[in-house]
C-alpha positions as CSV (number, residue, x, y, z in Angstrom):
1,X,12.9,56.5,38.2
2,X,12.2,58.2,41.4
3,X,14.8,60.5,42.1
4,X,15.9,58.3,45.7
5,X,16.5,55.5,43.5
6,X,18.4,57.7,41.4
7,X,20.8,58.9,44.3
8,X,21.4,55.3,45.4
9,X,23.0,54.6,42.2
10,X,26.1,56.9,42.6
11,X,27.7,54.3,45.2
12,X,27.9,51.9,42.2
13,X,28.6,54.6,40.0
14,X,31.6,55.6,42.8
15,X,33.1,52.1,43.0
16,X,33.4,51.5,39.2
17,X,35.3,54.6,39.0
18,X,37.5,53.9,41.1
19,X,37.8,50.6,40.1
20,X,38.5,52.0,36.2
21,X,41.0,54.3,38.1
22,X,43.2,51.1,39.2
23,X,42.7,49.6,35.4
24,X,44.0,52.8,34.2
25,X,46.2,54.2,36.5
26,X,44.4,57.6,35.9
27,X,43.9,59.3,38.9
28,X,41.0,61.6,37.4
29,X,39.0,59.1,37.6
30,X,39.5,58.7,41.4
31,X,39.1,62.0,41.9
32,X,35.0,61.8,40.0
33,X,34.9,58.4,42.1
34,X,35.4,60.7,45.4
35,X,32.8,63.3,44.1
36,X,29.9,60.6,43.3
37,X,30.8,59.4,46.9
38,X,30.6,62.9,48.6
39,X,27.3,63.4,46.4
40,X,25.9,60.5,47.9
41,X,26.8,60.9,51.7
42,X,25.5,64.9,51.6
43,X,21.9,63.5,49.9
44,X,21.6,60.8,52.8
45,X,23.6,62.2,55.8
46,X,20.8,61.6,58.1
47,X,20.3,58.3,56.8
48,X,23.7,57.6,58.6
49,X,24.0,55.6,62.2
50,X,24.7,58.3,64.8
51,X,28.5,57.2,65.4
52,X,28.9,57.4,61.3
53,X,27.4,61.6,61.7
54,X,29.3,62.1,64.6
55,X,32.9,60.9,62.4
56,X,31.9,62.7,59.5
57,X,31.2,65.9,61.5
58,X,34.7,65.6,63.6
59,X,36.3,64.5,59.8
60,X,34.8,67.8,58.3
61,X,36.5,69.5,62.1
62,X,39.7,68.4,60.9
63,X,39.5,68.7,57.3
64,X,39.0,72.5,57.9
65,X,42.1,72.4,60.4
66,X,43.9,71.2,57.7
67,X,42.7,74.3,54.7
68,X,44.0,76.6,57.8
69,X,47.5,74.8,58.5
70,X,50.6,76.2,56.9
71,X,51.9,72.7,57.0
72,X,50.0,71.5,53.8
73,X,49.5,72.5,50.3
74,X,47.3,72.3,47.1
75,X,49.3,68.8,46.6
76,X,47.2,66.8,49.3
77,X,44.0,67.5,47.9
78,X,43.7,65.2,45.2
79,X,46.3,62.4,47.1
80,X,42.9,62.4,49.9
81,X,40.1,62.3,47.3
82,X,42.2,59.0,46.1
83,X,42.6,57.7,49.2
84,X,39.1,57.9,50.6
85,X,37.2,56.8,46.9
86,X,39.7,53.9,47.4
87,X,38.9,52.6,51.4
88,X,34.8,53.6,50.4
89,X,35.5,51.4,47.4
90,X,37.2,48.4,48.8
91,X,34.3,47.6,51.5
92,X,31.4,48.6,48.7
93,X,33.3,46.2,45.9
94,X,33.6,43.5,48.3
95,X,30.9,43.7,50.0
96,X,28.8,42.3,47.0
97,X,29.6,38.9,47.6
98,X,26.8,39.2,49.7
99,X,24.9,38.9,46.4
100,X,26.3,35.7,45.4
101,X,26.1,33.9,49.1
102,X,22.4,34.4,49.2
103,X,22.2,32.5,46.0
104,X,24.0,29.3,46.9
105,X,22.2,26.6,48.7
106,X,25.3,24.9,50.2
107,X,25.4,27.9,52.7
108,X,22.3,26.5,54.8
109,X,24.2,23.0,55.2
110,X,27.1,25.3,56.5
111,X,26.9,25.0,60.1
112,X,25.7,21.3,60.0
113,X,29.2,20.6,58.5
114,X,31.5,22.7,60.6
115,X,29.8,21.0,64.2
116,X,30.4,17.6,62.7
117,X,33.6,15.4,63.1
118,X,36.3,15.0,65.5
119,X,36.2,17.2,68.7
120,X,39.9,18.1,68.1
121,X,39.5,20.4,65.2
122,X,36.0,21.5,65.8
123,X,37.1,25.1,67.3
124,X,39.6,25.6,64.6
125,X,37.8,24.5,61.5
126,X,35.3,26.8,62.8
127,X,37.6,29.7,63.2
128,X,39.3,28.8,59.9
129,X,36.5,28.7,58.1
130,X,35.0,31.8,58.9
131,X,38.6,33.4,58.8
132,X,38.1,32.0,54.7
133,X,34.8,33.6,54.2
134,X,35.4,36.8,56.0
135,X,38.7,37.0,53.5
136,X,36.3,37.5,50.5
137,X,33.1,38.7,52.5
138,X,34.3,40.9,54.9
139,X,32.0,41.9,57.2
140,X,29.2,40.4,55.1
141,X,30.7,37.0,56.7
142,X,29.2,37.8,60.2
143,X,26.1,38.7,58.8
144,X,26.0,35.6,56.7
145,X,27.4,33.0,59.6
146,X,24.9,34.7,62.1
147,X,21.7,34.6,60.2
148,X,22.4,31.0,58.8
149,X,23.6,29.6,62.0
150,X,19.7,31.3,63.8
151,X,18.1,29.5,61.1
152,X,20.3,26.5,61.7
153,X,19.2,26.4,65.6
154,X,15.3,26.8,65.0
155,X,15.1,23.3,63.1
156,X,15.8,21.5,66.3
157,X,13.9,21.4,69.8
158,X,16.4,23.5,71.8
159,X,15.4,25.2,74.9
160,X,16.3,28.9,75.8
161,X,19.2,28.3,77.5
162,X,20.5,26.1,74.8
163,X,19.6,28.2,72.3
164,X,21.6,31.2,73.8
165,X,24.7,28.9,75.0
166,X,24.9,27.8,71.6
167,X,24.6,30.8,70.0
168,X,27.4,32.1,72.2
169,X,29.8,29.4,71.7
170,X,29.6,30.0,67.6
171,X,29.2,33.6,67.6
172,X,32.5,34.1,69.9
173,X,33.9,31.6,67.6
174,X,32.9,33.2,64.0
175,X,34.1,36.6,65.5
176,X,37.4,35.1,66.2
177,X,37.8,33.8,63.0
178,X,37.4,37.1,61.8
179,X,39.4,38.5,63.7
180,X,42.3,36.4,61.9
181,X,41.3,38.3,58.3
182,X,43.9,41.0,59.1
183,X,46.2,38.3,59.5
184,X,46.1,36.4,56.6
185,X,43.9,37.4,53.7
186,X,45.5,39.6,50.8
187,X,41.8,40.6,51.0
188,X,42.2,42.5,54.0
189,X,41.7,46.0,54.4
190,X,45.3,46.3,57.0
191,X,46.9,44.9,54.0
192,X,45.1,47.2,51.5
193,X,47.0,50.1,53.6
194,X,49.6,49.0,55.0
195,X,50.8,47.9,51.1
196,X,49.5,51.1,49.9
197,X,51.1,53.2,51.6
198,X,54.0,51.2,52.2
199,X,55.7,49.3,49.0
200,X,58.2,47.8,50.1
201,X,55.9,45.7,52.4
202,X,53.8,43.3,50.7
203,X,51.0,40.5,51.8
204,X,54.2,38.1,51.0
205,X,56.4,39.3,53.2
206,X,54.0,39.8,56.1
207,X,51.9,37.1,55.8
208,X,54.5,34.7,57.7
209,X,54.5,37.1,60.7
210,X,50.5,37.2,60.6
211,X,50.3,33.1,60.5
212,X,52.2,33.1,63.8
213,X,50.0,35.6,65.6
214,X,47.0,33.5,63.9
215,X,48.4,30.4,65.6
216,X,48.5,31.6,69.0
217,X,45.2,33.5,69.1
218,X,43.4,29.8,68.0
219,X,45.4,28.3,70.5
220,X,44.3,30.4,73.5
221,X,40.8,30.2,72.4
222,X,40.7,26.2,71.8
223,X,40.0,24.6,74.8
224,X,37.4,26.8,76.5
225,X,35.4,27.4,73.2
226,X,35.7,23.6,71.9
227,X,33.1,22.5,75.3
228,X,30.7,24.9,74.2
229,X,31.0,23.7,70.4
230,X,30.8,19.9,71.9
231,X,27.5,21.2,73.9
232,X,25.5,22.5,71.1
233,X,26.3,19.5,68.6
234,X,25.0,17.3,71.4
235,X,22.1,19.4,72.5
236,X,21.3,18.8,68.6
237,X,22.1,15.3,68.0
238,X,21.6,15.3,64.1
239,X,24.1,13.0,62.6
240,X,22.6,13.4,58.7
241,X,26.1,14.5,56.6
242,X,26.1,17.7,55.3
243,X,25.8,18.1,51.3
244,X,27.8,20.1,49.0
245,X,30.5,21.5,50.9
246,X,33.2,20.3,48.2
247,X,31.4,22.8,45.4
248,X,31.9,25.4,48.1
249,X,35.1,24.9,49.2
250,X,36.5,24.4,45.2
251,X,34.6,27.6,44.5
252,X,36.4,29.4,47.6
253,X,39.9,27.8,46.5
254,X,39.4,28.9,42.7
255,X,38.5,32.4,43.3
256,X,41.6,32.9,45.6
257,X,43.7,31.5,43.1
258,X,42.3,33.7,40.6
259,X,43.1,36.8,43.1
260,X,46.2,35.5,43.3
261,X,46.9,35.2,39.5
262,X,46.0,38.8,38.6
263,X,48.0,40.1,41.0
264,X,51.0,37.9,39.8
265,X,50.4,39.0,35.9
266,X,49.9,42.9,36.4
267,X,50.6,46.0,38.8
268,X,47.6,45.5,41.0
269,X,48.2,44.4,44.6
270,X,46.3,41.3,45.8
271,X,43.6,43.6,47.6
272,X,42.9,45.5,44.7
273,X,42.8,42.5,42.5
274,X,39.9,41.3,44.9
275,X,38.5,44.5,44.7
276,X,38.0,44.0,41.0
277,X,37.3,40.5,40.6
278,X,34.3,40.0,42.9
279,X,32.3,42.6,41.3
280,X,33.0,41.5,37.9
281,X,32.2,38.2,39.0
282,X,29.3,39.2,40.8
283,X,28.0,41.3,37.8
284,X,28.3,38.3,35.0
285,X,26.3,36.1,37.7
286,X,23.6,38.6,38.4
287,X,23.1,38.9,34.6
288,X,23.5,35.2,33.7
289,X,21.1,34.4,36.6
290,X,18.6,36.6,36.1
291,X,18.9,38.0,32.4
292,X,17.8,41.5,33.0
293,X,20.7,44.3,33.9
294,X,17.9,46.4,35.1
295,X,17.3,43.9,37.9
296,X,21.5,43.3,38.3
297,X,21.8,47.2,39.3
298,X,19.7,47.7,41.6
299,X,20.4,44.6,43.5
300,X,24.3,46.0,43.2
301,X,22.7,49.4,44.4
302,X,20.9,48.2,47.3
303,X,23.5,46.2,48.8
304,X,25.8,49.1,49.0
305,X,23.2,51.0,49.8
306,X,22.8,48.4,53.1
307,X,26.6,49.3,54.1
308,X,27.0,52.8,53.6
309,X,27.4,53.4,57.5
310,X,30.8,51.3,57.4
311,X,31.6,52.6,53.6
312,X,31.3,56.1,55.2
313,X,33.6,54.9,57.8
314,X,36.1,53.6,55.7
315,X,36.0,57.0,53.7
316,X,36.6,59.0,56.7
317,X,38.8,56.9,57.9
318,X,40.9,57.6,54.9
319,X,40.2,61.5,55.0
320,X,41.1,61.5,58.9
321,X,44.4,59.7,58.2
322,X,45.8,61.1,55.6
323,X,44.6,65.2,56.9
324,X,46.0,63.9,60.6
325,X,49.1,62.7,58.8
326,X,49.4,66.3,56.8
327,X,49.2,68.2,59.6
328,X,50.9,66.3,62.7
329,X,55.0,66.5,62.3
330,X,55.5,62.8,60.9
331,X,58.7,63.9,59.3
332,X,59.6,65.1,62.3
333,X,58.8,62.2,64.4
334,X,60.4,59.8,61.7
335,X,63.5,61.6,61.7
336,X,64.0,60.9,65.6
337,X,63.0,57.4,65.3
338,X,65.4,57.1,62.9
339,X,68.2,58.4,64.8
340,X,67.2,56.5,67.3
341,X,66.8,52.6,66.0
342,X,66.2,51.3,69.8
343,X,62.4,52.9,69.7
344,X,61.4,50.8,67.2
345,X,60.3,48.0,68.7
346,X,58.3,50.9,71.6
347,X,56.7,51.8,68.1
348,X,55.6,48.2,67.5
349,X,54.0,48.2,71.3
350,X,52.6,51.2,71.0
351,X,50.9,50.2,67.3
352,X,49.6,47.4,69.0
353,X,48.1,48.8,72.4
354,X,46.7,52.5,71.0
355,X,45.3,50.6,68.4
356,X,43.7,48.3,70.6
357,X,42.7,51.4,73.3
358,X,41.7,53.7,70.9
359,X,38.7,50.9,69.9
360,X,37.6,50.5,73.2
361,X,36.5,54.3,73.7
362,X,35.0,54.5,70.1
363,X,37.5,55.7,67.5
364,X,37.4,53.0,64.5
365,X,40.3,51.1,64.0
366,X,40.9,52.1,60.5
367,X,41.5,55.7,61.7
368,X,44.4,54.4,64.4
369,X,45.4,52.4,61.4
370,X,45.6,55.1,58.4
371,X,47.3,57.1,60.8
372,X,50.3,54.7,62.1
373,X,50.5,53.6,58.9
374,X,51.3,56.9,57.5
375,X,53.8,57.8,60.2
376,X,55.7,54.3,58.7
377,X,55.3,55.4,55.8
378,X,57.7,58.4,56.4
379,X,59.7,56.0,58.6
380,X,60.3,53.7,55.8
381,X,61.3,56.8,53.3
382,X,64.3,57.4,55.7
383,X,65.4,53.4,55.3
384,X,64.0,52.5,58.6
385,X,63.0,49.0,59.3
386,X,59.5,48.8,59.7
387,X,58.6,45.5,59.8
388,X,58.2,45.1,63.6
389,X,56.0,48.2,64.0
390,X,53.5,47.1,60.9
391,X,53.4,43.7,62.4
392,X,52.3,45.7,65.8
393,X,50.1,47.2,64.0
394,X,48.1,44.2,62.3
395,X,47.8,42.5,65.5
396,X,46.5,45.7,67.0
397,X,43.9,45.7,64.4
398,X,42.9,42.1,64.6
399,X,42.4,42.2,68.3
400,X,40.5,46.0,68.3
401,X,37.9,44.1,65.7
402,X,37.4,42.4,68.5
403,X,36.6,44.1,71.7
404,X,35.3,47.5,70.6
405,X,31.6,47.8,71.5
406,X,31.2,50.6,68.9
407,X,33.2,48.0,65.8
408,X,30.3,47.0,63.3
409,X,31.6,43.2,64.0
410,X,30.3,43.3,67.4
411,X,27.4,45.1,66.3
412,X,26.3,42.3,64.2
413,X,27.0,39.9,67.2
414,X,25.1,41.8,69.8
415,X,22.0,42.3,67.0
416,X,21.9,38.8,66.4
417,X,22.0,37.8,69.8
418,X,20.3,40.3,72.2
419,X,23.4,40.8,73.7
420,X,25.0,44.4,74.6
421,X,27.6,45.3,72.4
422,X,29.9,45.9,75.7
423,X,28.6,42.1,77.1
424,X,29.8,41.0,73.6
425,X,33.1,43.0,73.6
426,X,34.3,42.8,77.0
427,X,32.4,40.0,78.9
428,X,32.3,37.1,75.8
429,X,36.0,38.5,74.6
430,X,38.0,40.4,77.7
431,X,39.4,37.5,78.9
432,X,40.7,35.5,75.8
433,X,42.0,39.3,74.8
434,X,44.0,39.6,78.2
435,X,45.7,36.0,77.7
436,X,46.5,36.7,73.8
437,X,48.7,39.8,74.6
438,X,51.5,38.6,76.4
439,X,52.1,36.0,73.5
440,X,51.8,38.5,70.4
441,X,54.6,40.9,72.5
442,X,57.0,38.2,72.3
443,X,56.0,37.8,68.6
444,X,57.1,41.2,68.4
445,X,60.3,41.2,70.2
446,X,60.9,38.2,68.1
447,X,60.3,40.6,64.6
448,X,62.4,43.3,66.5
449,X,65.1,40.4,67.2
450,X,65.3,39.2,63.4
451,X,64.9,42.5,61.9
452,X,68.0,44.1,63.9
């Protein structure tokens, strides 16, 4: 085997350690999970996107920063090696229902299905529905939704205009919808974090909080995007009925509930149990399908292999947050938060706008994220509510997946269609982001109000 092939290997090699480590509970393997990583990203470094180098060589900055600060010890070592094999993990474990969606033939009638119907729930089943996918996808989802729905378009006799209209109207749409993952799905990576690092704060107990926020970003969103739905199915005019959406949809509904079921019957968290389901389910239907394990690797290697830019983002996101977090005076700041109850709800605010501005100029959301979430961590330590702030905090997220130029969400978008990145952040999503703030900082002052 040709020693390339061989390298690609250790990011499956990386996320079955890690996922042994959350069977186990044994954090050495975590720590060998977090070396096969760092083997991997040193052997293809300048395989990387330049915005992935450019975090790994302000990561490394830091990470130095932090062997030189008095503040930390030997301790942190090992707790950042967990952290980042776990965040690398959770995108490379999920991502492999990419595997499984290429395989099932329902997915072409997808878009026939969702443009069909009453006018009145065309926008949100949209939304919803890539919401549903993106929960088990992640950011696989846009990927699939944007290459299906260009195959979708090219069957009919659009013209250019049309074409791009239409492709505007679903693409907005499907990023929205996305955009509603931090919300909702115990899948998420916010909830992978915030539960992590927080306990006491569960997918449960936040989920109510995150349906709210859901509601009102669909609403603001439903009229304007609903004319351009309505223009696209008629530009189309294909009345035919969709087939096999019920085998998809029972499929989607049964491997929730099975999420949902591990998590009930042992210690994992709903994240994690994702984490491990999907690539044992993945794995069995690879070998079923195909018969050859051979084969089943390197189709598992090469699909991680096609998201290491975001699985290196997720890992130094980790490394940033928790080496920030070591060496910035979150004890301290805690402590004066604590003393002083009123700034909690300035907390939730600032969760929510940083996370938001931070985006826009090009630091990934999962950094502002790890980050916050640590300082709440410390706040929570000292019995400080911290509901309100990590509500701030997912909506910040949800939103920044949305209008950063430099998110791989809006990537995706502007690849698929032609677009600029800041045309697809700011000129197809400024506006609908501008009227969706005043209504999640009541939701907030509403937390802050039943919380004190």
């Amino acid at each position: 085997m040709p020693m390339a092939k061989m390298t690609v290997l250790l990011l499956p090699l990386g996320v079955a350690l890690e996922l042994g480590a959350l069977l186990s509970q044994v954090a050495l393997l975590s720590w060998l999970a977090a070396l096969a990583f760092l083997a991997y990203f040193l052997l293809h470094f300048r395989r990387l996107n330049p915005y992935p180098r450019w975090l790994g060589i302000v990561t490394l900055a830091v990470l130095v920063a932090t062997v030189i600060s008095p503040r930390t010890d030997a301790s942190l070592w090992p707790k950042l090696a967990s952290s980042a094999a776990y965040y690398t993990s959770f995108l490379g474990a999920l991502g492999l229902m990419q595997l499984l969606a290429k395989r099932l033939p329902q997915l072409s009638e997808l878009h026939k299905a969702l443009l069909s119907g009453s006018k009145v729930v065309l926008y949100p089943r949209y939304v919803l529905t890539a919401g549903s996918i993106g929960s088990i996808l992640n950011f696989g989802m846009m990927n699939l939704l944007c290459g299906t729905l260009a195959t979708h378009l090219r069957r009919y006799p659009l013209t250019d205009l049309q074409r791009r209209e239409g492709l505007r109207s679903v693409m907005v749409t499907t990023l929205r919808g996305f955009a509603l993952v931090p919300l909702l799905a115990p899948t998420s990576v916010t909830i992978a974090i915030i539960s992590r690092e927080m306990p006491s704060l569960s997918w449960s107990s936040m989920v109510p909080y995150g349906a709210v926020a859901a509601v009102m970003m669909i609403l603001v969103g439903w009229r304007r995007e609903t004319r351009g739905l309505l223009a696209l199915r008629d530009d189309i005019g294909d009345s035919t009925r969709a087939e096999g959406m019920w085998g998809l949809l029972g499929g989607s509904l049964l491997g929730l509930m099975l999420i949902g079921l591990l998590a009930w019957q042992t210690v994992l968290s709903a994240p994690q149990s994702a984490m491990l389901l999907v690539p044992v389910g993945v794995t069995l239907y690879l070998l079923w399908r195909d018969r050859s394990p051979v084969k089943a690797l390197d189709e598992i290697a090469d699909n991680m292999s096609s998201m290491h830019n975001e699985m290196f983002i997720f890992g130094c996101a980790a490394l940033l947050g928790g080496a920030l977090g070591a060496i910035a005076p979150l004890e301290e700041i805690a402590a004066w938060l604590a003393a002083e109850p009123k700034y909690n709800l300035l907390l939730a605010v600032a969760s929510l706008f940083s996370t938001i501005t931070l985006a826009v100029i090009g630091v990934a959301p999962i950094v502002s994220l790890s980050l916050i979430a640590g300082l709440l961590s410390q706040l929570a330590l000292l019995g400080v509510p911290i509901m309100t702030p990590a509500v701030g905090l997912m909506c910040g997220f949800s939103l920044a997946m949305i209008c950063s130029p430099f998110g791989p969400s809006t990537l995706i978008l502007a690849r698929y269609s032609g677009e600029t990145p800041f045309r697809v952040a700011f000129g197809w999503n400024g506006r609908f982001v501008a009227s969706v703030m005043p209504l999640l900082l009541l939701l907030l002052f509403g937390t802050y109000w039943w919380h004190s």
